[in-house]
N, CA, C and O of each residue as an XYZ file, in Angstrom:
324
protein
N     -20.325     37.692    -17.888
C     -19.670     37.881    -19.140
C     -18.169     37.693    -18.993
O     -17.809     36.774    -19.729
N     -17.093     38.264    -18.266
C     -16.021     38.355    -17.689
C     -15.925     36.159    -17.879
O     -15.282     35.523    -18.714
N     -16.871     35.595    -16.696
C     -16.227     34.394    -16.478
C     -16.157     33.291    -18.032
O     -15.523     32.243    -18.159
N     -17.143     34.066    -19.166
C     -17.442     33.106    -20.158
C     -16.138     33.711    -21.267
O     -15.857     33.152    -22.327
N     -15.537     34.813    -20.801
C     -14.186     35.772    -21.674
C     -12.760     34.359    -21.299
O     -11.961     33.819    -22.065
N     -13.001     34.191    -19.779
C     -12.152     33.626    -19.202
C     -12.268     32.398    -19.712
O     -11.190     32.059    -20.203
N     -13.494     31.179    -19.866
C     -13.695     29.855    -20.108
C     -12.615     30.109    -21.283
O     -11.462     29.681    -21.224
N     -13.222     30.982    -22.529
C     -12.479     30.894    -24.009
C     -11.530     30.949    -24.037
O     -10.934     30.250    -24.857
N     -10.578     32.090    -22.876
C      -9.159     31.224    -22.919
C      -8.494     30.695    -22.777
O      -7.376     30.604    -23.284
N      -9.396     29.765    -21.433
C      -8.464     28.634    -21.258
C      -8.481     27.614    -22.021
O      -7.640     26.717    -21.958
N      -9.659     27.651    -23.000
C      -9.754     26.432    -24.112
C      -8.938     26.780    -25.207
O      -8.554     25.911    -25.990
N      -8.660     27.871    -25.329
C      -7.668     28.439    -26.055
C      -8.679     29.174    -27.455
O      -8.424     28.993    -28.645
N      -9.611     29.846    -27.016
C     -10.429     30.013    -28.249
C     -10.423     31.881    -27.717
O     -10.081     32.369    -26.640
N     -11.046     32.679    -29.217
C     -10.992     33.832    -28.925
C     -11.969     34.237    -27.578
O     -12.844     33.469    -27.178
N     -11.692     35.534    -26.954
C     -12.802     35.922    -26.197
C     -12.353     37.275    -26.149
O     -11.418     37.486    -25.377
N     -12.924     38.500    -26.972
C     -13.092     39.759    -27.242
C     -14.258     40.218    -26.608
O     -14.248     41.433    -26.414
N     -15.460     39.503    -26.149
C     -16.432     40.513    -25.567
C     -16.581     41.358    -24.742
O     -16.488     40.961    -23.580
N     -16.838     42.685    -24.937
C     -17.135     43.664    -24.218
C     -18.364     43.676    -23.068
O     -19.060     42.662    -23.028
N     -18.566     44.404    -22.445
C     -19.960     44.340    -21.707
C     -20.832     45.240    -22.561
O     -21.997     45.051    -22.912
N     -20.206     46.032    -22.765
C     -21.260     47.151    -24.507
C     -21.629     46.049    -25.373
O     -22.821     45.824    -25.584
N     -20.664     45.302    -25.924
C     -21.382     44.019    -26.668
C     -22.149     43.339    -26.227
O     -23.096     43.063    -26.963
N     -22.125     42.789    -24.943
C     -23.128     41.777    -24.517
C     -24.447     42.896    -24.209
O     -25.531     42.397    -24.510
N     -24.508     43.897    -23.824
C     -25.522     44.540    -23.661
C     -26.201     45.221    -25.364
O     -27.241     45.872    -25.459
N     -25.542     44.949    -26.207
C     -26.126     44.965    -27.425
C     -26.777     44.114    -27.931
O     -27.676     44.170    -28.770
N     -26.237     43.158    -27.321
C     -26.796     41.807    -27.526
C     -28.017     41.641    -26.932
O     -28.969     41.487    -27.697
N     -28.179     41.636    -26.005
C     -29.555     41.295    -24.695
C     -30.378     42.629    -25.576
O     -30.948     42.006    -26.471
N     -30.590     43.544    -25.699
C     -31.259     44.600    -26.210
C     -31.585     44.016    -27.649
O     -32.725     44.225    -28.066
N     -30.570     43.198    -28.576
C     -30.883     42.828    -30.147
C     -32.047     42.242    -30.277
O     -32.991     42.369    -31.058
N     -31.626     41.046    -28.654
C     -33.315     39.699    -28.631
C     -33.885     40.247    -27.210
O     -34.119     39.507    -26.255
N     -34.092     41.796    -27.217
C     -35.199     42.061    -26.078
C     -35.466     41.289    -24.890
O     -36.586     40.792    -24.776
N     -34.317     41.057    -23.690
C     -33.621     40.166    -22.829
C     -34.343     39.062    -22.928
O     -34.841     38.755    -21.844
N     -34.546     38.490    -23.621
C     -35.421     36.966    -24.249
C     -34.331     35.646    -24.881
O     -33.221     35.840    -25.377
N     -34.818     34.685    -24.747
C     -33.936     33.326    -25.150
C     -34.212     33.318    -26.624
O     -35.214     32.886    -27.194
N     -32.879     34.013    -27.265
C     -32.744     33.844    -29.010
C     -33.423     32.126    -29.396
O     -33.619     32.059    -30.610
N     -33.703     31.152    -28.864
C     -34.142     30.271    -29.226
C     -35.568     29.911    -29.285
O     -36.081     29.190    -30.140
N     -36.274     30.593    -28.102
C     -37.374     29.769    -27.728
C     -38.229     31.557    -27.316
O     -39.430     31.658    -27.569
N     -37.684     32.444    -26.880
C     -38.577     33.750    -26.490
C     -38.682     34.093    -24.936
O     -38.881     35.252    -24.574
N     -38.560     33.187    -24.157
C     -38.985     32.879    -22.866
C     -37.758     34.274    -22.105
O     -37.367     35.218    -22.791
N     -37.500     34.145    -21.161
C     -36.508     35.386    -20.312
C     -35.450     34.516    -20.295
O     -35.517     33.335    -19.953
N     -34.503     35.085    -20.656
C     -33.172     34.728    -20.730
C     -32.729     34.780    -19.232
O     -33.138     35.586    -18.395
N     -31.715     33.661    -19.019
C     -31.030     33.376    -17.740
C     -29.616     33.119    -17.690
O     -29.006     32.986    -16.629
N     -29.010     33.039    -19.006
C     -27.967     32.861    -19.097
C     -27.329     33.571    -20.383
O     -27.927     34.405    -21.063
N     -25.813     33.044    -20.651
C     -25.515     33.548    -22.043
C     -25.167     32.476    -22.364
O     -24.675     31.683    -21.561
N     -25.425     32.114    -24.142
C     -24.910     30.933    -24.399
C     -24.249     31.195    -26.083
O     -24.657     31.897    -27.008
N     -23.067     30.280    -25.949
C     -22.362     30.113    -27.642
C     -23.229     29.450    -28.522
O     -23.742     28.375    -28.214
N     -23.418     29.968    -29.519
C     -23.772     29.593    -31.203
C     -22.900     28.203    -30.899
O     -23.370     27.122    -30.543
N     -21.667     28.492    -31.110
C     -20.757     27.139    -31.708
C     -20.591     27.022    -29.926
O     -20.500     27.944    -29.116
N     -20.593     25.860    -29.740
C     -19.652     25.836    -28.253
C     -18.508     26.163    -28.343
O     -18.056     26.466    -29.447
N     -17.835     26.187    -27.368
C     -16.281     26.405    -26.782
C     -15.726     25.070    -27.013
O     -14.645     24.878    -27.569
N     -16.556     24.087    -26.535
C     -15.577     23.204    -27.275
C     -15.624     22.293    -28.503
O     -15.099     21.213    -28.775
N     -16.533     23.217    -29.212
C     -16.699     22.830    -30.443
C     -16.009     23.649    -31.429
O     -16.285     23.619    -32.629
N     -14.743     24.678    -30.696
C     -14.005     25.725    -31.351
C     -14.708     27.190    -31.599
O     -14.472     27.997    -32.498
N     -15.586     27.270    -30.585
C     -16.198     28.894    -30.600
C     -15.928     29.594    -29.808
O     -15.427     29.053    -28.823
N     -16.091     31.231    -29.748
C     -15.629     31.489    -28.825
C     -16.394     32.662    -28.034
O     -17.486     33.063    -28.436
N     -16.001     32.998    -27.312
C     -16.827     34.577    -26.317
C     -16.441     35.547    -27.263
O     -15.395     36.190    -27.166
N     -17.637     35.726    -28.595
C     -17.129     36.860    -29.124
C     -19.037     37.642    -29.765
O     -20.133     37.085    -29.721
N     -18.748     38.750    -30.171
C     -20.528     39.294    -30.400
C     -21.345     38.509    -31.004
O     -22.560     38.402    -30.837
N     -20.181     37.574    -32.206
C     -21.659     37.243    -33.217
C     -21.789     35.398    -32.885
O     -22.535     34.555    -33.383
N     -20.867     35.305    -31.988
C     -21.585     33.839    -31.280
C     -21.469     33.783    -29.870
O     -20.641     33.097    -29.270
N     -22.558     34.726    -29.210
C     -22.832     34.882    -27.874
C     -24.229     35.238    -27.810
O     -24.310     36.382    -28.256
N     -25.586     34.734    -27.409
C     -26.854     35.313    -27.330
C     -27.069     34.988    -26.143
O     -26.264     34.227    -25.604
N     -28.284     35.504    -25.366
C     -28.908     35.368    -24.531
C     -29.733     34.117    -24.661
O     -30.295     33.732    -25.686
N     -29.730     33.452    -23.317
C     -30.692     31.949    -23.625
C     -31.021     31.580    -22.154
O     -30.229     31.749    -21.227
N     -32.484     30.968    -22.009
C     -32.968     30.699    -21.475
C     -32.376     29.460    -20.752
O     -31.380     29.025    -21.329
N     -32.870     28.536    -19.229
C     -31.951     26.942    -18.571
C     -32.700     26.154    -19.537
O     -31.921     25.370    -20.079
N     -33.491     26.074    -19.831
C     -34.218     25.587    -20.522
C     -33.291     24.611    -22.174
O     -32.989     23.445    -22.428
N     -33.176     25.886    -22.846
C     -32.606     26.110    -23.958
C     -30.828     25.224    -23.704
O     -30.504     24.079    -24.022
N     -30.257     25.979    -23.238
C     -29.451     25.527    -22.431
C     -29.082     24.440    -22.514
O     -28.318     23.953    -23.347
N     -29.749     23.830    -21.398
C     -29.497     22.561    -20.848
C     -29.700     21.807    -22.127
O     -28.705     21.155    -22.442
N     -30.622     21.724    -22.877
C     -31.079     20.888    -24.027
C     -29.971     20.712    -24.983
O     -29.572     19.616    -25.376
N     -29.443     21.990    -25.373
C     -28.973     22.398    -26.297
C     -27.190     21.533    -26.178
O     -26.482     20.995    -27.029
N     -27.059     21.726    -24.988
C     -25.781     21.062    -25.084
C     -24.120     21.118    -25.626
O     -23.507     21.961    -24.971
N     -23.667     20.756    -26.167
C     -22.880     21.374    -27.071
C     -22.940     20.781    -28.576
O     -22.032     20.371    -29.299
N     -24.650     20.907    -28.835
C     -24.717     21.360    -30.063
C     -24.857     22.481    -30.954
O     -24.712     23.506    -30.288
N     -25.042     22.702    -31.988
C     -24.654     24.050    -32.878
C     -26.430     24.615    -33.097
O     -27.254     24.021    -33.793
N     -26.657     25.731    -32.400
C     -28.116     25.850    -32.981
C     -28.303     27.622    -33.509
O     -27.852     28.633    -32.971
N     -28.860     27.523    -34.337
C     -29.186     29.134    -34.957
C     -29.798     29.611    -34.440
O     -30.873     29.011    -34.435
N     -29.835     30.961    -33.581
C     -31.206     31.538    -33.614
C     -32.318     31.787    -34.024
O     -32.425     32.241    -35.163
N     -33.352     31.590    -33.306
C     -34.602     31.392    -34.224
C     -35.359     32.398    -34.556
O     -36.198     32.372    -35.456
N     -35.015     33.636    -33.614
C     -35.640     34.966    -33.886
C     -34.041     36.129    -33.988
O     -32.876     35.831    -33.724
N     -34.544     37.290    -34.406
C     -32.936     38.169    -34.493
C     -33.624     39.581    -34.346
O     -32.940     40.604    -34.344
């Protein structure tokens, strides 16, 4: 969590997350990939970072390599909440 606080500012985008937040988070989608269900392995942005998003609660979920990798730095909604 710390290194994805750090990415956002060097792109120059916000990064407010807490570890209470990110652990609100992982508990919201039951440590599961907000996209697909599978066990989350990573954390990933709603908007990318360099699509102007940033390390903050309401665009940070838990996500699977899977998800991930696919996903890219495109914009995807969660599919479960």
């Amino acid at each position: 969590m710390a290194e994805n606080n750090k990415r956002a500012l060097r792109v120059g985008q916000t990064a407010n997350l807490s570890l209470t937040d990110w652990a609100l988070r992982l508990a919201q989608f039951q440590f599961t990939c907000a996209y697909c269900g599978e066990p989350y392995t990573s954390m990933d942005h709603i908007v990318p970072l360099a699509n102007g998003g940033g390390t903050t609660f309401m665009n940070v979920v838990p996500c699977c390599a899977k998800c991930n990798a696919v996903k890219g730095e495109a914009v995807w909604l969660p599919a479960r909440v």
